[in-house]
C-alpha positions in Angstrom: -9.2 14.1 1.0 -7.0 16.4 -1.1 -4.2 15.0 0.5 -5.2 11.4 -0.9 -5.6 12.6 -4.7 -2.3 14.6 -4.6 -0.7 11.7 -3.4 -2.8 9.0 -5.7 -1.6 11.5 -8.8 2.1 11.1 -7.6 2.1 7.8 -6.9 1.0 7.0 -10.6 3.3 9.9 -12.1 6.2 8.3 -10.3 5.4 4.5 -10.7 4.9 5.2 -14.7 8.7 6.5 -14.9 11.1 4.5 -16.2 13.7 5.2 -14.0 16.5 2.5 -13.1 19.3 2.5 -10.5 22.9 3.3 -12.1 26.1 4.2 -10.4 24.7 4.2 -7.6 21.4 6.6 -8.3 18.4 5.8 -6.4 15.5 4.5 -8.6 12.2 6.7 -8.6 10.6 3.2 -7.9 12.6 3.2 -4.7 12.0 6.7 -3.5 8.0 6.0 -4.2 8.0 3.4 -1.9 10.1 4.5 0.2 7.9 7.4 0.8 4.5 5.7 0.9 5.8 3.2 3.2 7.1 5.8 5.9 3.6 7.0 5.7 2.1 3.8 6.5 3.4 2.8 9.0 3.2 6.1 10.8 -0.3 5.2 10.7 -2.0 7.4 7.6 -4.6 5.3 6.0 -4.7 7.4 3.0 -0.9 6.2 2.8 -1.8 2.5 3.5 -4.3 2.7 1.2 -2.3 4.0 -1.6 0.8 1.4 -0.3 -1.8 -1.8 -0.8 -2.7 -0.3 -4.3 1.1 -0.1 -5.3 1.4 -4.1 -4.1 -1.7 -4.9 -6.2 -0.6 -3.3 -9.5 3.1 -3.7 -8.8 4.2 -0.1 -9.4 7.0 1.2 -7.2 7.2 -2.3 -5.3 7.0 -5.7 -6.7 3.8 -7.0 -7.1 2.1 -8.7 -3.9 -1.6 -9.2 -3.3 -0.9 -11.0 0.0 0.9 -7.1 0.7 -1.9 -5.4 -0.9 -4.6 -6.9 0.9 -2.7 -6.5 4.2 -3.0 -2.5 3.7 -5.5 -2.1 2.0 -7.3 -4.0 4.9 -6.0 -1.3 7.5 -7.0 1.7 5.5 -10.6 0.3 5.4 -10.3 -0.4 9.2 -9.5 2.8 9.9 -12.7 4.1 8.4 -10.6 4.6 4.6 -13.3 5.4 1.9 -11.8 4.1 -1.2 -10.5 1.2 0.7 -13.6 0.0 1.9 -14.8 -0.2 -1.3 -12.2 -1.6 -2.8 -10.8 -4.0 -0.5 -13.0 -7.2 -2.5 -11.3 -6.1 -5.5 -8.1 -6.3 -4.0 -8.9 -9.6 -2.4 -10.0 -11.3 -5.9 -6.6 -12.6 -6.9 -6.0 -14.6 -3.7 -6.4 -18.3 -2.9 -7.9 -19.3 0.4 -4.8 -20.2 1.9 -3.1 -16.9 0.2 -5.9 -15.4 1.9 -5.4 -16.5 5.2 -2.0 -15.4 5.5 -2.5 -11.8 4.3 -5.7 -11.4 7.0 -3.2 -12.6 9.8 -0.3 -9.9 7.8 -3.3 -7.7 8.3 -3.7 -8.0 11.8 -0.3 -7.8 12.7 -0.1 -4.6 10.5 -3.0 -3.2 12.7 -1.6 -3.8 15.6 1.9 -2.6 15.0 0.8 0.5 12.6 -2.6 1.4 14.0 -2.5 1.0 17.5 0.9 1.2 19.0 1.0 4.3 17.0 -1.8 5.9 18.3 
């Protein structure tokens, strides 16, 4: 659980920079997702989690609900506390067809980042 609030606390430290790519620098943006993503799909729902919060709020990757529901869906599979509970909110901005596609997105995530890694 520690790990989760470290990594919340970064996320939105990083995602708040202003950073931007010149000559070649990386952005912070990059790096942020970057990271989070490399956690996620090794199969850390506290990273999924986090991943499907940065899609929903559009901090450190462009903004995506279809995204964010698709992880944040996982986490809460996997038993994610915050997740679970959060997941409806998350789900709020989509359409039923917008809806559709990210619970498919969602099991194809599962599969590929749950249970082949497992």
């Amino acid at each position: 659980m520690r790990y989760f609030f470290i990594l919340l606390v970064g996320l939105f430290c990083l995602a708040s920079s202003q950073s931007t790519e010149v000559d070649g620098q990386t952005d912070t943006n990059t790096e942020l997702e970057s990271v989070l993503h490399k956690k996620a799909v090794a199969g850390h729902a506290n990273a999924q989690y986090a991943l499907g919060l940065s899609y929903s709020i559009g901090k450190g990757v462009p903004e995506d609900f279809v995204e964010a529901y698709a992880w944040v869906n996982i986490a809460a599979a996997q038993g994610q506390k915050e997740a679970i509970e959060n997941r409806n909110l998350v789900k709020e901005p989509l359409d039923r067809a917008s809806l559709s596609k990210a619970q498919e997105r969602s099991r194809e995530y599962f599969k590929k980042y749950v249970l082949q890694v497992q």
